[in-house]
Each structure stands twice: as C-alpha cells, then as structure tokens.
N, C-alpha and C positions, 0 to 999 in steps of 0.2 A: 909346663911349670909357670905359674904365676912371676912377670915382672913388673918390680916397681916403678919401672922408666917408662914403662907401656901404657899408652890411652886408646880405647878403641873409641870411636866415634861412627855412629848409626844416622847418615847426611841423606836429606831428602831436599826440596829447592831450597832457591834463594840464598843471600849472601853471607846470613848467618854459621855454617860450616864450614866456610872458608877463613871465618875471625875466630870462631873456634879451636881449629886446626891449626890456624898462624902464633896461637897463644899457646898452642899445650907445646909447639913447637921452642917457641920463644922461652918457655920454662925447663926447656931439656929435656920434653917427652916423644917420645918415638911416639906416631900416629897411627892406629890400623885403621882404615875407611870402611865400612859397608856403607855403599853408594846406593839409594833405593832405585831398582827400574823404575823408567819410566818419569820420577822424579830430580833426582841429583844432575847437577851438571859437570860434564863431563872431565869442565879444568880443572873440578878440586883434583883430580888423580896427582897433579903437581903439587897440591900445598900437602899431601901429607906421605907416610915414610911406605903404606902397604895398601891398596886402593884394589877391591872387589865389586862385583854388583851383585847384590840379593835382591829378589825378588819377593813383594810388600807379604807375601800370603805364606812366605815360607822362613819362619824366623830359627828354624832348626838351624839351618846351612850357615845363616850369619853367625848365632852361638858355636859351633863347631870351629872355623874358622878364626873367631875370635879368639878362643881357647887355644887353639892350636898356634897363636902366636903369643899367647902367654898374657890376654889379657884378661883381666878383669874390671876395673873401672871404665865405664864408659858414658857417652854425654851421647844423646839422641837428640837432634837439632833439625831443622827445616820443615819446610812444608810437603803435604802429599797430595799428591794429585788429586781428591777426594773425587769430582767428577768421574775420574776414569774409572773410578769402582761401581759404579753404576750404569754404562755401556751394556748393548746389549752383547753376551756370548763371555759374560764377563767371568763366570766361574771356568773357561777354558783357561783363558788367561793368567786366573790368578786363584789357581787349582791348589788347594793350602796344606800344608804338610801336617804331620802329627801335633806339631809342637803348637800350629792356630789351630790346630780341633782341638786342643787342652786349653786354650785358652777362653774359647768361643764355646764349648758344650761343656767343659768341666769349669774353668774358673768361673766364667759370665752363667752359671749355670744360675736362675733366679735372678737375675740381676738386668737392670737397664744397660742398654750398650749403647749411651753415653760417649764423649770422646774421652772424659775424666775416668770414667767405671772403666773403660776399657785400657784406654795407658796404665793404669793401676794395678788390670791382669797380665798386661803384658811385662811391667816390671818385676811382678810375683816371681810369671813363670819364667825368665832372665833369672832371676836370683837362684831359681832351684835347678840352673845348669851354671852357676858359678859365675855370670855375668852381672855385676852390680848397678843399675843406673845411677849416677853423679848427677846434683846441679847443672844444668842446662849453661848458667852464666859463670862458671866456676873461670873459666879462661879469656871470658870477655868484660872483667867488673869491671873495664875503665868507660864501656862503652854503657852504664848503667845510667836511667835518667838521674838528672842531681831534682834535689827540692826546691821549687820559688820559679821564675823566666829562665829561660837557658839560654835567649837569644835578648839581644839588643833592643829588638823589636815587642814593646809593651803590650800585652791584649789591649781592644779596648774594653769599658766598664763593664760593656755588653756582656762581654765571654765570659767576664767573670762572675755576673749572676747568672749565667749558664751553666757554667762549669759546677757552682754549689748545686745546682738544680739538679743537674742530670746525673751528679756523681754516685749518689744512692740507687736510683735508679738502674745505673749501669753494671753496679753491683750484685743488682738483685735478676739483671739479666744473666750475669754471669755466672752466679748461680744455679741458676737453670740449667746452664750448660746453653746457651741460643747461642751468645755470640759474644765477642769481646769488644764490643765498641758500639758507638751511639751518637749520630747528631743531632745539634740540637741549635736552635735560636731562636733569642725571645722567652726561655724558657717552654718553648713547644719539642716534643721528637719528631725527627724528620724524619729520622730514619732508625733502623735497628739492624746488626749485620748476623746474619747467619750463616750460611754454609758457603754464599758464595764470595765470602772474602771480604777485608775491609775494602780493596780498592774497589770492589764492582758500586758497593755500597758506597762509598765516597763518591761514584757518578750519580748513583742513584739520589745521592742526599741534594747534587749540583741542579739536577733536569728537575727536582720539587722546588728546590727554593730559588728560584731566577735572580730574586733579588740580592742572592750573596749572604757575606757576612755572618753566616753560621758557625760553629765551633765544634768541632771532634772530638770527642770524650771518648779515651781509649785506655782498657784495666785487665788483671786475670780477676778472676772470681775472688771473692776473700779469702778464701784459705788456700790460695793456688798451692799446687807441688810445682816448687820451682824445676824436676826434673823436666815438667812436660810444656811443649805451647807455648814456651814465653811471651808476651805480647810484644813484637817489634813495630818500629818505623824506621822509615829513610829516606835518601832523597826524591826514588818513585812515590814515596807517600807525600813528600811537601809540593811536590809538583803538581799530582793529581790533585792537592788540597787547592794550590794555585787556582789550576785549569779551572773548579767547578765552584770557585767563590767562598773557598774558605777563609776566615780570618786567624782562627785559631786553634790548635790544638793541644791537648790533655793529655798527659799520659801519667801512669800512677810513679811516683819516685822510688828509686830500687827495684822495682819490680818490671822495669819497661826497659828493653836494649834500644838505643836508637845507633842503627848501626851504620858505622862508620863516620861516628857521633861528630867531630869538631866538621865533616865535608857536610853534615845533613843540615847542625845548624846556622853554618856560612849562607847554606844555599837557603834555609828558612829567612834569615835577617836579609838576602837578596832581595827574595821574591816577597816582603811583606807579611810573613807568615810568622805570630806569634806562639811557643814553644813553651810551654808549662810541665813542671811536676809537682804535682798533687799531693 
C-alpha cells in the first residue's frame, strides 16, 4: 500500500544521497535506500530509515522491495561506477534480470543507448511497476546555484569572455550527450569531459595549460530532466580547480547543486577560486 510519508531514494556515489536523504528526512519523510553495489557508500545506511543493496543490472529487486515498503515517489541520485561496466567477465557480474532485458531489448529497442535515451527507459519501465521518478533536487533546493558571483572572490575579465565563449558550446556538447563540462582560456577549449568524469578532466585541462588561469564551464544539456545527472560541484572540485591552475568556474544557475554549498564556497573565496552562475 502506497504511503504518502514514504520516499525511496535509488543512491549510487558521492555526497549528493546523503543531502538528499538529510532533506526528505528534515521534511518528515521516512527514507527507503536502494544502495547500488559497488557504487553507494556504505554510511548512508545511517542517514536514511530502510537501507538495501541492488545490484546495477537488476532493477526488478529494487521495484519489489520498494513497493513493498509502500513507496512510490523516488529521487535517483549519485554517481555509477561506469568503468566497472566495462571490466573483463563483466556480464558474470552484472548478469541482468527481466526487468534490464525490457529495458535494454524492448524499451531501447531502435534507439541510441545514450545516458539520456537510457535513464528515460529506465524511468518508463519504473513507472509501469508503480515506482515514480521525482526531481533529483526536490530535497536539496537550498543547495541550488544562485545567479551572478557566489563567492567574494571576482573572475577576472579573462573568465568572463570565456565563459560567454564557451557557454554555447558547452551546450551543444551537452547535447550530444559527450559530457557535461568544458575548459577553456583565452577563448580556446582545452579540454572536453566525457566518460571519464569532470575531475579526471579538470587534470587533464591542468597538465595542457601550465600556464594556469583557465576557467570551468560546467551545464546539463538544454533541455535536461532534472530527474537524471544533475551537474554537481564541491569542495573536491574547488580544490582540484586549485591544484591544476584554475581561476574560475561556471555552472548553469538553478540547475547546478554545489554541494554543501556555503562549505564549497568558503573554501572557493579560500583558495582563490572564483564561483559563477550563468
């Protein structure tokens, strides 16, 4: 039986699950966890009220169990190990139930498999066993970028003909489905992030440009579904900006968590690093 007190939450890394969880909690909602193997770490089991682990290939077990504790609304959060899908011996491991072969040969049937195409069959086939996906940020909107500097700390002029430069751009990467971020100075790209994450990419952009002073431009796609991906940062991200010579970063306003927003941009006006929404 469906309760309205009830939130399930579907947490894979990072710290995003746990500001989730601390919020649906802070609202008066019971929390049910599916923890992904492999991905989730293991304290959220303390931030929320009912804590399992499913297994990324078998989304059957997670709908059952969710159901069975009477939820329906839930917010899908964090990051997946995406690497470890690609391991050799990897269909032993993540041998897939009914419910990913309906999603993977009926839903994706004709279709690109995409990160977008595919969260989009996977929210289908959720819907058609009574599991609703929610807004992603519905629990954490304080931690939402605001519009204009967020920090003390001014770009300088540089970034900010960077930032009109590459914004389009970045968009149109996003599109694509490549990746969600881009740097850039001078008006040149330095870099483009795809599968291996913004922070690999954020070294990546440090070891080309020696000379520093570059800028982050970070967005979803235009028409994102706020269910899936949300584009975060935080303090690993202003540090690594630190480490590899950033000056500046971008992120789209309302549409970007920076999480654990007032510590990320103490530590940004710290360490030099100016903080914009777009």
């Amino acid at each position: 039986m469906d309760s309205p007190n009830v939130v399930g939450l579907i947490a894979g890394q990072g710290r995003l699950p746990f500001m989730v969880a601390d919020g649906a909690r802070r609202a008066g909602l019971k929390v049910v966890c599916v923890g992904l193997t492999d991905s989730v770490e293991p304290a959220l089991a303390e931030h929320v009220d009912v804590f399992f682990y499913g297994a990324i290939a078998r989304p059957g077990g997670w709908m059952r169990k969710l159901r069975g504790h009477g939820v329906r609304e839930t917010i899908m959060v964090g990051r997946v190990a995406k690497k470890r899908i690609y391991t050799p011996w990897r269909i032993l491991k993540y041998l897939p139930d009914w419910r990913a072969l309906r999603i993977w040969y009926w839903r994706l049937r004709k279709k690109d498999k995409r990160n977008d195409t595919l969260l989009r069959a996977i929210a289908d086939e959720f819907a058609s066993g009574g599991i609703i996906l929610d807004d992603s940020t519905k629990y954490c909107q304080e931690h939402l970028a605001d519009r204009g500097v967020m920090t003390r700390r001014q770009p300088p002029a540089s970034a900010l003909k960077d930032i009109r430069f590459g914004w389009d751009l970045l968009k149109k990467i996003g599109d694509l489905d490549i990746g969600q971020a881009i740097a850039v100075r001078e008006r040149e790209i330095i870099a483009v992030e795809a599968i291996e994450g913004t922070a690999r990419m954020i070294e990546r952009a440090g070891q080309l440009c020696k000379k520093g002073g570059w800028t982050l431009l970070k967005a979803p796609r235009a028409h994102h579904d706020m269910r899936f991906d949300v584009p975060c940062i935080g303090q690993d991200t202003i540090e690594s900006l630190k480490k590899h010579g950033a000056a500046c970063v971008a992120v789209e306003a309302g549409k970007t968590i920076l999480i654990d927003k007032p510590q990320t941009l103490a530590l940004a006006d710290k360490l030099g690093i100016a903080v914009v929404g777009y």
